[in-house]
Structure formats: C-alpha cells, structure tokens
C-alpha positions in Angstrom: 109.4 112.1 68.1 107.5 112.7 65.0 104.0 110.8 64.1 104.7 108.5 62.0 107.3 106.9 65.0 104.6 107.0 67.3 102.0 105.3 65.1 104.4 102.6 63.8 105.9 101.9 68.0 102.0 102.1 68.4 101.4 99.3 65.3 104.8 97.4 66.6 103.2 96.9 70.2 99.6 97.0 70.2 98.5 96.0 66.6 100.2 93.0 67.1 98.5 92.3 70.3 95.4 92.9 69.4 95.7 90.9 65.6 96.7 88.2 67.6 93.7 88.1 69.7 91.4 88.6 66.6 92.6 85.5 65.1 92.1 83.9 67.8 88.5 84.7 68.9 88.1 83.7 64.7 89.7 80.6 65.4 87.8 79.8 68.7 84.0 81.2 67.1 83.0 77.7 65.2 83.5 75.9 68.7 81.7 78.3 70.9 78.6 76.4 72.1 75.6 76.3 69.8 77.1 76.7 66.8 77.1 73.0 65.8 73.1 73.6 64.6 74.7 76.5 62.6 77.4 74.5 61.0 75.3 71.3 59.8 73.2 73.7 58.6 75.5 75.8 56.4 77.2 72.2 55.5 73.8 70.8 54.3 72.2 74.0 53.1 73.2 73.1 49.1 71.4 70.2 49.4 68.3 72.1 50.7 66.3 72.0 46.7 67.6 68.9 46.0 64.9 66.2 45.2 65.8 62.0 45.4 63.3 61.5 42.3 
C-alpha cells in the first residue's frame, strides 16, 4: 500500500470524524455558559464612542 492510500483511508475515516466534531464544538462555543456577557458585548461594542448629543 503506498502513502498516498494510507493518508487518503486516513483523511476518508478520521478527518471526517474529527471535522465533524470541530464544527460542532464551533457550533456549540456561543452557547457555552458565560458567554452571553461576551456576546452583548461584541453586539454593542460599535456603539461604544457613540454620543446621544
């Protein structure tokens, strides 16, 4: 078996798995707890400079 069939079985199996589970740790990170103080912040953060006068 030469390398290029092991490292594309290897990319077939594994890379798959473990793409899969990146995207869904990436998908799961804004709910983790404690990140809502995070988010309101980034979401309000171009307002920051902004004066009402």
């Amino acid at each position: 078996m030469s390398t290029y069939d092991v490292l594309r079985h290897l990319a077939d199996s594994w890379g798959l798995v473990v793409m899969a589970g990146i995207f869904v740790g990436l998908c799961l990170w804004p709910f983790r707890p404690g990140a809502r103080q995070y988010a309101d912040e980034a979401a309000t953060s171009i307002f920051k400079d902004e004066n009402d006068g």
